[in-house]
C-alpha positions in Angstrom: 71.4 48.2 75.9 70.4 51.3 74.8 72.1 54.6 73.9 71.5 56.6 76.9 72.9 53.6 78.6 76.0 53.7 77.3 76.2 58.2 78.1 77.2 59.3 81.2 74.1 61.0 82.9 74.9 64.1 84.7 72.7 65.5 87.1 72.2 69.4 87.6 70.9 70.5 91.3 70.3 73.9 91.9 67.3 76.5 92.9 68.6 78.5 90.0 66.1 77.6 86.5 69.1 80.0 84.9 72.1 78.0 86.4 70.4 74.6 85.6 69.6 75.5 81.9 72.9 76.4 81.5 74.6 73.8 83.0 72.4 71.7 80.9 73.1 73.2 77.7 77.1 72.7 78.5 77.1 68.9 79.6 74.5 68.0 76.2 77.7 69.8 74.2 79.4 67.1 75.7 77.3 64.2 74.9 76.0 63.8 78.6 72.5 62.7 79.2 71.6 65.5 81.3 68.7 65.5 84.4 67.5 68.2 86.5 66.4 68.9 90.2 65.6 72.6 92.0 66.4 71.3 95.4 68.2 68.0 97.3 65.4 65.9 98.3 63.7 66.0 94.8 67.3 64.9 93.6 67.2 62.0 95.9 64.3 60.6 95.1 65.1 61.3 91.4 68.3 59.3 91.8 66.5 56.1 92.8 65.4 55.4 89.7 67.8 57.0 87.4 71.5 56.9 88.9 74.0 59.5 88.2 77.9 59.2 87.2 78.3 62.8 87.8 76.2 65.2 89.8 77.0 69.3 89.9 75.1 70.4 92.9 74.3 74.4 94.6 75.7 74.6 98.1 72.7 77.1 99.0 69.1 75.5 98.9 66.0 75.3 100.1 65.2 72.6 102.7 68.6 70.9 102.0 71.9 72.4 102.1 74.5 71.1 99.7 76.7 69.1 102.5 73.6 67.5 103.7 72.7 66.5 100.0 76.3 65.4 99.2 76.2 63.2 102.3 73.2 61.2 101.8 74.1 60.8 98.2 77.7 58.9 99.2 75.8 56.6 101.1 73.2 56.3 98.5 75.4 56.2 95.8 79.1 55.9 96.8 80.9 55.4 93.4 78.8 58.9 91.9 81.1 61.8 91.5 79.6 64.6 92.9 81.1 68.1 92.4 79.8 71.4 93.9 78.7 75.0 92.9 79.4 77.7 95.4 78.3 81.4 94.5 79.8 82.9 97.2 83.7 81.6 96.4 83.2 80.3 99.8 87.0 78.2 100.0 86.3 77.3 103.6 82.5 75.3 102.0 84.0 73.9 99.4 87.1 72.2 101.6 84.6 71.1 103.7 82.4 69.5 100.9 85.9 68.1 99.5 86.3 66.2 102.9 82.8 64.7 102.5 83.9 62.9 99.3 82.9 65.7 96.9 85.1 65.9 93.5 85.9 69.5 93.1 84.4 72.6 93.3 83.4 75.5 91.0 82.4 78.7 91.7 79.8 81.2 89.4 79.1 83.0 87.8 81.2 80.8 85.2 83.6 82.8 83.4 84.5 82.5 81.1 81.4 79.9 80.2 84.7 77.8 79.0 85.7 77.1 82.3 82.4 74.9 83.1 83.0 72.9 80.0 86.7 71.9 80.9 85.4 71.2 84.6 82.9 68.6 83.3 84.9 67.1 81.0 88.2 66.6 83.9 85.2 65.2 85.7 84.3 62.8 82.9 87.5 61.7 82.2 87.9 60.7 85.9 84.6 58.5 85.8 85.5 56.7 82.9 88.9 55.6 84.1 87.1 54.5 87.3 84.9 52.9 85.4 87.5 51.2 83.0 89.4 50.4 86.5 86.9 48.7 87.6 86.0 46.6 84.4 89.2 45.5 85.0 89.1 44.5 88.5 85.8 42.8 87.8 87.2 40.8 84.7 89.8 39.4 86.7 88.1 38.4 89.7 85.6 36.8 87.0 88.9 35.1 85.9 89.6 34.2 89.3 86.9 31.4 89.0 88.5 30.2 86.0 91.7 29.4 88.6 93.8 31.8 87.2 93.0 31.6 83.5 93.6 35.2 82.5 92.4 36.8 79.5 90.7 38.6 76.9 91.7 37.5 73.6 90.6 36.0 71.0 92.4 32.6 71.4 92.0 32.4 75.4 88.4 33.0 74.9 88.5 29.9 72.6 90.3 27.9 75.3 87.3 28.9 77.9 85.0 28.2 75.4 86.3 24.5 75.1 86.3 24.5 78.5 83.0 25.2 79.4 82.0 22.6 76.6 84.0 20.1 78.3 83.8 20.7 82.2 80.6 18.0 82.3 81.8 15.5 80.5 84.1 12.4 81.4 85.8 12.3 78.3 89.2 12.1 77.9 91.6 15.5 77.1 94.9 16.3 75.9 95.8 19.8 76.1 99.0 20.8 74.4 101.1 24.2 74.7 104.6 25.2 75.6 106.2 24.8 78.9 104.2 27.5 81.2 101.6 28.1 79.5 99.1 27.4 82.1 98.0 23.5 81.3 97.6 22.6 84.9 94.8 25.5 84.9 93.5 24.5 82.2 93.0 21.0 83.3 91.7 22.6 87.0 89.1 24.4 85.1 87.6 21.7 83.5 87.4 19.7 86.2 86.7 22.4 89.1 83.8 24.7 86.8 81.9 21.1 86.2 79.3 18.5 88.4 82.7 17.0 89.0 84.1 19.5 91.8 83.5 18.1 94.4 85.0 14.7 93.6 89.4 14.6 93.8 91.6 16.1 91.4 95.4 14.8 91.3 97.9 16.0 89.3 100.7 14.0 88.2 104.3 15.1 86.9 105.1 12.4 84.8 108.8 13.8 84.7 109.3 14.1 87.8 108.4 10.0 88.8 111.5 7.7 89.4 111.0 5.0 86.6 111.3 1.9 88.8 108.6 3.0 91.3 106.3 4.7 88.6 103.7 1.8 88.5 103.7 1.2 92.0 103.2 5.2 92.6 100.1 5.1 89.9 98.7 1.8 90.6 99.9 1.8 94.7 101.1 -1.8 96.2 100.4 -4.4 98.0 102.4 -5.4 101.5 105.4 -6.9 100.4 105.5 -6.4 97.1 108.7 -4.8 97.6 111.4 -4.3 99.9 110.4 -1.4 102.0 106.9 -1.7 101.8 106.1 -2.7 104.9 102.3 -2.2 104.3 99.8 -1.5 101.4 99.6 1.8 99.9 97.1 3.2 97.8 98.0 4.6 94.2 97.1 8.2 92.8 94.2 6.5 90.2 92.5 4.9 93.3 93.0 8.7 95.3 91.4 10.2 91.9 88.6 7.6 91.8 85.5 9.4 91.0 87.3 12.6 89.7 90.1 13.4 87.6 93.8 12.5 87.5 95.7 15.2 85.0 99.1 13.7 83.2 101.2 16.6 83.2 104.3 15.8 80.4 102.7 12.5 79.8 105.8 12.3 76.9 108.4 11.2 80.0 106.4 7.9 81.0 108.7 4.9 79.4 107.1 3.2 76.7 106.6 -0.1 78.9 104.4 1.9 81.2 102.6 3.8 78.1 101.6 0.3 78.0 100.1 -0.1 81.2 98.1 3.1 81.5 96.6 2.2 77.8 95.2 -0.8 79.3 93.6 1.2 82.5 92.4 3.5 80.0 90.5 0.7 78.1 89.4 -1.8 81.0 88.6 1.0 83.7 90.5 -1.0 86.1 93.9 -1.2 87.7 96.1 -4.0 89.2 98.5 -2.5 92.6 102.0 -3.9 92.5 101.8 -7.6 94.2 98.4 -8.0 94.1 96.9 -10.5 91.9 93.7 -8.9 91.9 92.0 -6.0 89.7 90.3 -3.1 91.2 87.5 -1.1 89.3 88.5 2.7 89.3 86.5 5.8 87.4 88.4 8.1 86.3 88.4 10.9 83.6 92.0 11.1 82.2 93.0 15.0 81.6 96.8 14.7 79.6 99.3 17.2 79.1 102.6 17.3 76.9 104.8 20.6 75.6 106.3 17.5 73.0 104.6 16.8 69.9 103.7 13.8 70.3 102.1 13.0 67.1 105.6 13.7 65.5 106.7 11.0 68.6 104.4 8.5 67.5 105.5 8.6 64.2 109.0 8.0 65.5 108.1 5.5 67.2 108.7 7.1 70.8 105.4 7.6 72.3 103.2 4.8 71.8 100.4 5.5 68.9 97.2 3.7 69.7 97.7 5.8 73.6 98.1 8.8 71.5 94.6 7.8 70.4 93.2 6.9 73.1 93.9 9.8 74.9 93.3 12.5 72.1 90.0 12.0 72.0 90.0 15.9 72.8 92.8 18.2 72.0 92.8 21.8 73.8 96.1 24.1 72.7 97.2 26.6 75.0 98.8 29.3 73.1 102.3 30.5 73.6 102.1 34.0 75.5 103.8 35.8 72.7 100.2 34.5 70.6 98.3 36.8 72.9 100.3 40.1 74.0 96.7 42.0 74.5 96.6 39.8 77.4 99.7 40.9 79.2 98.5 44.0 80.5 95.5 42.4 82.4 98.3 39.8 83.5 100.7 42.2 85.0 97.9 44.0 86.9 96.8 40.2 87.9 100.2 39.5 89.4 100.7 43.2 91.3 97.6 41.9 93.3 98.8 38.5 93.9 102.5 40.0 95.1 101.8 43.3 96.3 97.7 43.1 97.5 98.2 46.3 99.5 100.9 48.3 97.4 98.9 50.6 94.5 101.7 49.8 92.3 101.7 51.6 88.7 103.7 50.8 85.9 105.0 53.2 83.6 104.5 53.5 80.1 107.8 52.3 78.8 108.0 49.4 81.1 104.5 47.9 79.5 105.7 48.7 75.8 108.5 46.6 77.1 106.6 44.0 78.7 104.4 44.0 75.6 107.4 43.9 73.0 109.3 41.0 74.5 108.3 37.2 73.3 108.1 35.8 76.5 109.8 31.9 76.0 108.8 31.4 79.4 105.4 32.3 78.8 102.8 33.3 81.4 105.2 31.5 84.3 108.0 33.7 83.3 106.1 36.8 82.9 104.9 35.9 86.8 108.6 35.4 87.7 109.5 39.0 86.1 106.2 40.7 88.4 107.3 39.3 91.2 111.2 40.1 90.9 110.0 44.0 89.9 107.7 43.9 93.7 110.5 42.2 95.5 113.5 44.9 94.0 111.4 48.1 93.1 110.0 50.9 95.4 106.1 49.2 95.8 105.0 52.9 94.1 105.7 52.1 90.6 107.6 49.8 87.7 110.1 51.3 85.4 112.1 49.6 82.7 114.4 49.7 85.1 113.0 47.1 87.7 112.5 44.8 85.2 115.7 42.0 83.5 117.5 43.2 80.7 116.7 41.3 78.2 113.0 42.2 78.8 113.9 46.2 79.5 115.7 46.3 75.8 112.7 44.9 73.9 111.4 48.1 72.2 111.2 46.7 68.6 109.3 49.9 67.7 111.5 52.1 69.1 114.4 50.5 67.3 112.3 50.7 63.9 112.2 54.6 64.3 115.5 55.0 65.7 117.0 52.7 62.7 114.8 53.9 60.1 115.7 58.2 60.4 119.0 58.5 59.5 119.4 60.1 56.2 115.4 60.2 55.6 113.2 63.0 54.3 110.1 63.7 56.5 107.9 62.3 54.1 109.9 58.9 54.6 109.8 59.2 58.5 105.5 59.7 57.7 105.3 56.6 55.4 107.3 54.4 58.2 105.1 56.3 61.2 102.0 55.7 59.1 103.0 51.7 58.6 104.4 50.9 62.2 100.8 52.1 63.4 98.8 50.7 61.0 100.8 47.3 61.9 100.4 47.6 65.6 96.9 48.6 65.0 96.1 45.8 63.4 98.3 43.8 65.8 95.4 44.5 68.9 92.4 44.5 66.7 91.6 47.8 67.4 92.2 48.0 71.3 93.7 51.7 71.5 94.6 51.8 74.7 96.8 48.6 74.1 98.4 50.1 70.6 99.3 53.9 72.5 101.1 51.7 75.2 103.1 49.4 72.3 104.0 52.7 70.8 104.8 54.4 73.9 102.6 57.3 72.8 99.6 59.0 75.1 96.0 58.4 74.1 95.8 61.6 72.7 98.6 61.7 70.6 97.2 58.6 69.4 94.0 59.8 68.1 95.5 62.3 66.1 97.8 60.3 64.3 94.8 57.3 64.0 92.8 60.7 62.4 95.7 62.2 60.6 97.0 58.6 59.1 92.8 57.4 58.5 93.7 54.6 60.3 90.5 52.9 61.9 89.0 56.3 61.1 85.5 55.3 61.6 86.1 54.0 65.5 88.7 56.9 66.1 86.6 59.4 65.0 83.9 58.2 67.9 86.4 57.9 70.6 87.6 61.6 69.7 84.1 63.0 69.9 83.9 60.9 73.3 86.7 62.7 75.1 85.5 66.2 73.7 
């Protein structure tokens, strides 16, 4: 990709050679890549190969008025912010233009010349947070495929990695991680992204399976075998046959029927309660446990050679608290899922909040707090307020500064500033947005002290010149 690609290109429409070249001169101050057109239809056609973020368009032309031209360019274009020029300070043309999707308005002669430069840069702003918007938006629905793995760090993007490595495969997997981490999807994405889709996928809560009917619920039963079964049944490995069967907390199966499942493992067959005969089954074995279980093995608890056998592949989910520059694409994840139609913001406090907590109940927890917020708040916005206590009083930087100024020079209150930010720089490998919103500080006030502190001077020092 190159350089230009990455500008926002601006394009200049007016009959005006003076108007343009001005114009021109103002959005290159601003880094813009800057085109030009004398009249609306050579715009158009200009626009088919070279697509605008921002166009700044004459009402009064030749051949095509400005509403006509700011008409056919929605439909042409309908995520290009268009803005117009009037040089009549016509309100009633400008209202009108506004109601056909137009930006904003400007009338000339500019003055002071000032007044065009902080129009175009309002203008900018508002494309790139559109734009970051819908990055957003398009990353998720991206993770959407992934069923429901959300994510952009480091260690989650290992996780998908593995995945995609193993979504083709039969061989076993144990995936390890703390209770609500996300296993199950984990386990669903390897076997739902591979050639395996189409073919069943049952998933098993080994905790939650009454001990004496757990063979007879794997393997099924023949008529008879029991009292009360009054005809044969079918277990979950012959319902998985030719897909997968996940093991969730495969720790809670009793030792005898460890036993078992090794042996189904190793011969590839099973043998239903009752029946004296063997049935062939092929199925890939996806496991789960929030134990340790090679600690169990050791202890004689969990049985080692099916440790073994089934960690033939380990994938580790991490805890929540392991990835907090995930939580803010997480949040937004859940306000769709519990409030689709609802434009629901949430406030800067209330992310440093969500952001500063440790989350024990990782991802499921942080679900359960969205959903609580949508249920109690207002469906217009989430405050520290909406959300539990002991999430809303998790402000460890806040505490830091509040703790830290009492009976300290200002040179102390710098040093500790300086450190805190370096720390929760560091923290989100450079993400800025993420590290304003820990610190409950604006973007701005951010960049200054990133600039003032030389803190990641090199990459603050481009966003700065960006947002000039």
């Amino acid at each position: 990709m190159s350089s230009d690609d990455l500008r926002i290109r601006l394009l200049i429409v007016d009959d005006e050679q003076s108007i343009r070249k001005l114009c021109v001169t103002v959005g290159e101050s601003l880094g813009f890549a800057c085109l030009e057109a004398d009249n609306g239809e050579s715009a158009l056609s200009l626009l088919e190969d070279q697509p605008a973020h921002m166009i700044l368009t004459d009402m009064v032309m030749p051949h095509m008025s400005g509403l006509d031209f700011l008409e056919k360019v929605k439909k042409l274009l309908p995520r290009t912010e268009v803005a117009v020029m009037t040089g009549h300070g016509s309100i009633e043309t400008a209202v009108q233009a506004m109601k056909l999707g137009a930006y904003d308005y400007i009338t000339k002669p500019f003055s002071p010349l000032e007044e065009l430069r902080l129009f175009l840069r309002r203008m900018a702003e508002k494309v790139r947070l559109v734009d970051e918007n819908r990055f957003l938006r398009e990353r998720m629905d991206t993770e959407t495929k992934l069923h429901g793995i959300v994510g952009s760090s480091a260690k989650i993007q290992d996780v998908l990695r593995l995945i995609s490595r193993l979504k083709d495969t039969r061989t076993p997997v144990l995936i390890t991680g703390e209770s609500g981490t996300g296993k199950e999807l984990v386990a669903r994405a390897i076997h739902f992204r591979g050639t395996f889709a189409t073919r069943p996928f049952v998933a098993v809560d080994c905790g939650s399976l009454v001990p004496t009917l757990i063979e007879s619920e794997l393997f099924g039963y023949e008529k008879g075998a029991f009292t009360g079964a009054l005809k044969s049944k079918s277990g979950l490995f012959q319902t998985a046959d030719g897909g997968t069967i996940f093991l969730d907390e495969i720790g809670e199966l009793p030792l005898e029927m460890q036993a078992k499942l090794l042996r189904v493992l190793q011969e590839k067959e099973i043998r239903p309660v009752g029946s004296n005969q063997k049935l062939k089954v092929d199925v890939r074995v996806i496991a789960a446990s929030n134990r340790d279980l090679e600690s169990e093995y050791r202890n004689g608890t969990f049985r080692k050679d099916l440790y073994f056998r089934l960690n033939v592949v380990t994938l580790h989910v991490p805890a929540l608290r392991e990835r907090r520059s995930d939580i803010p694409m997480l949040v937004h994840w859940f306000l769709d899922r519990y409030a689709p139609d609802h434009a629901i913001q949430v406030t800067n406090s209330a992310m440093k909040s969500l952001l500063q907590y440790d989350w024990p109940g990782n991802v499921r927890e942080l679900e359960n707090c969205i959903e609580r917020a949508v249920a109690l708040g207002d469906h217009q916005t989430i405050d520290v307020n909406d959300l539990p206590p002991a999430i809303a009083s998790a402000s460890p930087v806040a505490e830091l500064f509040a703790e830290s100024s009492s009976g300290l020079t200002s040179t102390d209150l710098e040093d500790i500033e300086r450190a805190t930010i370096q720390r929760v720089f560091e923290q989100v490998k450079g993400d800025k947005v993420l590290a304003g919103k820990m610190l409950g500080i604006s973007r701005a006030t951010l960049y200054r002290k990133l600039k003032r502190y030389n803190i990641g001077s090199r990459a603050a020092s481009a966003s700065s010149q960006a947002l000039q």
